[in-house]
C-alpha positions in Angstrom: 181.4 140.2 151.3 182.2 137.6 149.2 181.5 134.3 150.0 185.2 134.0 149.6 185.2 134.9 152.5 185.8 133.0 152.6 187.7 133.8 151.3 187.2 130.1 149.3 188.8 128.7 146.0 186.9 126.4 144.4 186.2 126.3 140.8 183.1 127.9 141.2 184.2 131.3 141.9 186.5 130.9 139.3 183.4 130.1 136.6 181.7 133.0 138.1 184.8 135.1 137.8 185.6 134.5 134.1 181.3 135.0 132.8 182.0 138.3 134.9 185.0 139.1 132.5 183.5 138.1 129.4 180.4 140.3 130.6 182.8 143.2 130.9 184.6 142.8 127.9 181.1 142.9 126.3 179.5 146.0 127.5 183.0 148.0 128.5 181.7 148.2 131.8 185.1 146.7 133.2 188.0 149.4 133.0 191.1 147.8 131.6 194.5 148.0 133.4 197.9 147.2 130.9 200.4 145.1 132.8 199.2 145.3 136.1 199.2 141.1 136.7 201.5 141.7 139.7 199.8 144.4 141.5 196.5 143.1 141.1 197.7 139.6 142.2 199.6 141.5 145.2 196.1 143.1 146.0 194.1 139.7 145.8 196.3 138.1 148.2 196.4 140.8 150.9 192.9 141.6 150.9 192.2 138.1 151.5 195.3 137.6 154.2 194.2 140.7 155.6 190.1 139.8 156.1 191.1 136.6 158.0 193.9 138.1 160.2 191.7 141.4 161.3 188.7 139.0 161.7 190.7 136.9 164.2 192.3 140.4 165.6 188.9 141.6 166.6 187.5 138.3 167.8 190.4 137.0 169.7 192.6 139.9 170.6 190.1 142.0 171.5 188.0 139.2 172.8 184.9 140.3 170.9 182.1 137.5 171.7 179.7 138.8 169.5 180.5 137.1 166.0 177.5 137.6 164.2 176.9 141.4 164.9 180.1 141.5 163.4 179.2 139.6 160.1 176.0 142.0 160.3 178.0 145.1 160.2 180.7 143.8 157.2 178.0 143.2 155.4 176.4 146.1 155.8 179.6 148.2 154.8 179.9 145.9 151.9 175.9 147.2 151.0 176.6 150.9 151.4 179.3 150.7 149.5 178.2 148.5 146.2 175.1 150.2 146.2 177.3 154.1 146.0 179.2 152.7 143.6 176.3 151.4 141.6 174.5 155.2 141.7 177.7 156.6 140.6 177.7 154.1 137.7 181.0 152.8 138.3 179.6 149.3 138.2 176.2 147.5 137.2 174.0 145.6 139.6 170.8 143.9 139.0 167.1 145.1 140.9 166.6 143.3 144.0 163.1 142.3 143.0 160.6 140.2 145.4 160.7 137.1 142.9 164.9 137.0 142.8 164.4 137.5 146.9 162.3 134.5 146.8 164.6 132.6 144.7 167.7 133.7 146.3 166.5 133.4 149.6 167.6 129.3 150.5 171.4 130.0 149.8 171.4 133.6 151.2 170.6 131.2 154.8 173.2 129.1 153.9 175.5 131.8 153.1 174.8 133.1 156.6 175.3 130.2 158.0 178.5 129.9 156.5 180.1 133.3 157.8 178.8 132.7 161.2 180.3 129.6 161.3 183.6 130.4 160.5 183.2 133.7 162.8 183.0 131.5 166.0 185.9 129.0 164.3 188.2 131.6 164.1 188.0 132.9 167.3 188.7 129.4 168.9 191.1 128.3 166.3 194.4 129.4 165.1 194.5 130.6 161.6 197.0 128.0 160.2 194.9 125.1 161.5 191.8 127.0 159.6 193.4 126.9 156.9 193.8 123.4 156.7 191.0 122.6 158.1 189.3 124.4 155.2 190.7 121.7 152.6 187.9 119.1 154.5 185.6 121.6 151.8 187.0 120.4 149.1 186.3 117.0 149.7 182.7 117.3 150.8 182.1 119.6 147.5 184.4 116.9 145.4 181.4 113.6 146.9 178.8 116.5 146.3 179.5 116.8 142.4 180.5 113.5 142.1 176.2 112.3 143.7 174.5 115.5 142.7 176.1 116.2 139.1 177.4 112.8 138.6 180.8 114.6 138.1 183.8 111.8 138.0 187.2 113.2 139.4 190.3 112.0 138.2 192.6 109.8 140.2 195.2 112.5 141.0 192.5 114.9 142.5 191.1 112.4 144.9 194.9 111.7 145.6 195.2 115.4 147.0 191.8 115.0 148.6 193.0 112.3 150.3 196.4 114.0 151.5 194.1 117.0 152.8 191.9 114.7 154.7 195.3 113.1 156.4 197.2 116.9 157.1 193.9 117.3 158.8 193.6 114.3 161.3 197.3 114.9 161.9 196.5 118.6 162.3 194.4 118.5 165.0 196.0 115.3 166.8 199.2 117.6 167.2 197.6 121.0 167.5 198.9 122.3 170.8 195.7 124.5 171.2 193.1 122.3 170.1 189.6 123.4 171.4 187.0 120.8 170.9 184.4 123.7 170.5 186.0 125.4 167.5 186.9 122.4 165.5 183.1 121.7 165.9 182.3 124.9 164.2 184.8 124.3 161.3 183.5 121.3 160.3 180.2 122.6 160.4 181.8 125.0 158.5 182.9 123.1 156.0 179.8 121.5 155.5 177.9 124.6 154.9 180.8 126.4 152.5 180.6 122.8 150.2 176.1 123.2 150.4 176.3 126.6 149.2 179.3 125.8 146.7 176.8 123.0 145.6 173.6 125.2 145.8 174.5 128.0 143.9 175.4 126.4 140.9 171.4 125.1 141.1 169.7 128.9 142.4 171.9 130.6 139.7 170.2 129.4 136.5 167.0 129.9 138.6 168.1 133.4 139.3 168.7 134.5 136.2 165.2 134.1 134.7 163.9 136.6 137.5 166.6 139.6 136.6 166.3 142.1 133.7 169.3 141.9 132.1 169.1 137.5 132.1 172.2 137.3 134.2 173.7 137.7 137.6 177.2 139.2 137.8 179.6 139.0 141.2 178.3 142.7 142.1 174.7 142.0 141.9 175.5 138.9 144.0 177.4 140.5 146.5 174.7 143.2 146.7 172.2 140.5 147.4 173.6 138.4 149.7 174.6 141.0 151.5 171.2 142.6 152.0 169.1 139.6 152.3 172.0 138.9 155.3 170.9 141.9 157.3 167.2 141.0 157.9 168.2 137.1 159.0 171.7 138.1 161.2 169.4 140.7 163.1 167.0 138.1 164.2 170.0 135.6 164.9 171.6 138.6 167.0 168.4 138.5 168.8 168.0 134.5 168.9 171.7 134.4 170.6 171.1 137.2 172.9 174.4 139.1 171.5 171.7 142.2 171.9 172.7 142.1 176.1 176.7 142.1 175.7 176.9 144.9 172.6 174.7 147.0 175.6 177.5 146.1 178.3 180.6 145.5 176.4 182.7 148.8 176.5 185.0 147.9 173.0 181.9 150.1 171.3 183.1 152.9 173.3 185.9 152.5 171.9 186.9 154.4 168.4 190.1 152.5 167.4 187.6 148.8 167.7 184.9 150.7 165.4 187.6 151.3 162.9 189.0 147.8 163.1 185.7 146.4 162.1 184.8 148.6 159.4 188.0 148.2 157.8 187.6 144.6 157.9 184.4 145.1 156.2 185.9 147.1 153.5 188.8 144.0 153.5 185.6 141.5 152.7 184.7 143.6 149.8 187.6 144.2 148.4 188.3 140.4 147.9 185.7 140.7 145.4 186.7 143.7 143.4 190.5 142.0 143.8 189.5 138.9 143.1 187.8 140.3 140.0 190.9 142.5 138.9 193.1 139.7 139.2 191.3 137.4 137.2 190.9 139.9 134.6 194.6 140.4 134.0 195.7 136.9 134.3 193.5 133.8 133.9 191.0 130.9 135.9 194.6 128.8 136.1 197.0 131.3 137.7 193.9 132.6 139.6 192.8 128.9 141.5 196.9 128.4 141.6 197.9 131.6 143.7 194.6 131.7 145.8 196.2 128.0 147.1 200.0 129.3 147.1 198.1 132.2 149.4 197.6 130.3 152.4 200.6 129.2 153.1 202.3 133.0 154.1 198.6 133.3 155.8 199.0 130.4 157.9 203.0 131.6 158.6 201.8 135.1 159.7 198.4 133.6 161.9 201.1 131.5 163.8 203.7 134.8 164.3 201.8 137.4 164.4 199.4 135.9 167.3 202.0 134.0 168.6 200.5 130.7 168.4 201.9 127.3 169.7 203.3 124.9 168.3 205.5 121.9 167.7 207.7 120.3 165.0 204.8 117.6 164.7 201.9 120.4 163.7 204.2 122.7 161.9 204.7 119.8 159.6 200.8 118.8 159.7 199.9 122.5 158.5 202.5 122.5 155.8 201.5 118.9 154.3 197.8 120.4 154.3 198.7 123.5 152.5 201.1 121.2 150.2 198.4 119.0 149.4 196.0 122.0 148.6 198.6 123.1 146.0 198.3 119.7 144.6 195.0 119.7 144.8 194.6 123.1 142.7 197.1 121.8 140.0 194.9 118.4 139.8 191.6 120.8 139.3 193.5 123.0 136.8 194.9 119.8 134.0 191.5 118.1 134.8 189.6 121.7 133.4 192.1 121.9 131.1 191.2 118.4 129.4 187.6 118.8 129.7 
C-alpha cells in the first residue's frame, strides 16, 4: 500500500513517479496505453477516494476497533499480490536482501507508524476535516527541507502554507464533531507522513547501493514496505492487545466485513499502479494538480455519504483548506517549473 495512502501528494511521490516512467520507457517493462489520460486519471482519483471512504466504512460504520490488524491485513493483500504479479513477470521488483532490510528498516517504522496513525484518525474524524487537516504535512515537510536540505520556498508557497495552517485552526474550532482524541492522532499523523517524506529522500540513495539492479522502483518499494510491515504490525497487534477483541468480536464471522477489508486492501494497491498509470499518460504537473483538485469531491462525499455534521462556519473552513491546497500545488508546480 502506498504510502499515499496516504494517499499523500507531495513532490516526492511525484520524483519517484516520473524515475519509475523513465525506468519503463527504458527497459519496455511499462505497457503503453494511447489516449487513455482520462480513464487513468478517473482511476487515480477513485482508487484514492475509495481507500479513505472504505477505511472509514469499516472503522466507523462497522465500529471495527482494531486499526492496526487492519493495516496488517492491506498490506498483506498488497504482498500477495505484487509478489504474483512479479512471478508472472508482469512487473520487476528488486530481492529483498538482509543488507536493503537493514537499510530500509528506520522508515519501514515510520511508515507504520504513519498508517496506524491515520487508522485511529479516521475513525474519530470525519473525512473532510482529514483532509484538511492533512495540509498541516505540508508545512512540517516545507520547515523540514527548508533546515534539513536548506531548500528556500518561494513567497507564494509559504502564502498557501499559511492559508492551510488558518482553514485548519478554523476547521477544528467550528467542527461540530470535534474529538480531542482523533485530532491528537492526526497531528501525530502529520508529523510522521512529513519524517518519512523527509527520510526517504535520505534511505533511498542508501538503498540503492544494496539492490542489484542500482535502483529502487515504486513496486520494489511497495513490496518492501509492505513485508517489513507484517513482522512490526504483529508485534504492535500484540503490544495493544487487539489479539483479545479479533477473538471476541463477531464482524470476523461475518463474510460481507472480510470482503470489505480485502477490497480496501486491493484499493491501497491500486493507488500505486493508478497512480503510476496516470503519471505515465499525463505529467508530474497535472498529476500534483488533480491529486489536490481530488479532495475536494472526497471531502463532499465523507460529509454525505456518512452523514456528518456541520455548519455554514466549517463547511467554509473545509473548503478554504482544500482551496488553499490547490494553491498550494500550483505554487509547487511554477516553483519546479523555474528550478
Amino acid at each position: 500500500m502506498k504510502s499515499s495512502t496516504d494517499d499523500e501528494h507531495d513532490e516526492e511521490n511525484v520524483k519517484l513517479l516520473e524515475k519509475s516512467r523513465e525506468r519503463g520507457s527504458r527497459n519496455g517493462r511499462v505497457v503503453k496505453v494511447h489516449n487513455q489520460a482520462l480513464l487513468s486519471g478517473l482511476a487515480y482519483c477513485l482508487s484514492s477516494c475509495g481507500m479513505i471512504l472504505v477505511n472509514k466504512f469499516v472503522l466507523s460504520s462497522y465500529d471495527f476497533n482494531a486499526g492496526i490488524s487492519l493495516m496488517v491485513y492491506q498490506n498483506f493483500i498488497s504482498v500477495i499480490i505484487v509478489s504474483v504479479l512479479s512471478l508472472v513477470g508482469l512487473v520487476s521488483t528488486e530481492p529483498l536482501t538482509w543488507r536493503l532490510i537493514k537499510v530500509w528498516l528506520p522508515v519501514n517504522v515510520i511508515f507504520v507508524g504513519m498508517l496506524i496513525t491515520s487508522m485511529f484518525s479516521l475513525k474519530y474524524i470525519n473525512v473532510a476535516m482529514v483532509t484538511v487537516l492533512k495540509n498541516v504535512t505540508n508545512v512540517i515537510t516545507a520547515v523540514g527541507e527548508m533546515y534539513l536540505f536548506k531548500k528556500q520556498h518561494e513567497g507564494r508557497v509559504w502564502g498557501a502554507l499559511f492559508l492551510m495552517i488558518i482553514s485548519a485552526i478554523t476547521g477544528g474550532i467550528t467542527d461540530l464533531s470535534f474529538n480531542a482524541t482523533g485530532y491528537a492522532w492526526q497531528t501525530l499523523n502529520c508529523f510522521l507522513t512529513a519524517s518519512y517524506s523527509l527520510t526517504l529522500r535520505r534511505v533511498m540513495d542508501t538503498a540503492k547501493q544494496y539492490t542489484k539492479s542500482g535502483s529502487l522502483n515504486e513496486f520494489s518499494m511497495v513490496l518492501l514496505n509492505n513485508t517489513l510491515s507484517l513482522p512490526l504490525g504483529i508485534f504492535l497487534i500484540v503490544v495493544f492487545n487487539e489479539v483479545d477483541y479479533l477473538l471476541t468480536t463477531p464482524l470476523l464471522r461475518l463474510p460481507s466485513f472480510w470482503l470489505v477489508m480485502t477490497f480496501s486492501g486491493i484499493l491501497g494497491l491500486a493507488i500505486s499502479f493508478t497512480s503510476m498509470w496516470f503519471l505515465h499518460q499525463t505529467g508530474a504537473t497535472t498529476y500534483s494538480l488533480v491529486g489536490s483538485l481530488n479532495k475536494i469531491p472526497l471531502s463532499i462525499a465523507g460529509i454525505f455519504l456518512f452523514k456528518v455534521p456541520t455548519s455554514v462556519e466549517n463547511s467554509a473552513s473545509i473548503l478554504f483548506g482544500l482551496l488553499a491546497g490547490v494553491l498550494f500545488a500550483r505554487a509547487k508546480i511554477k516553483e519546479r517549473s523555474q528550478t
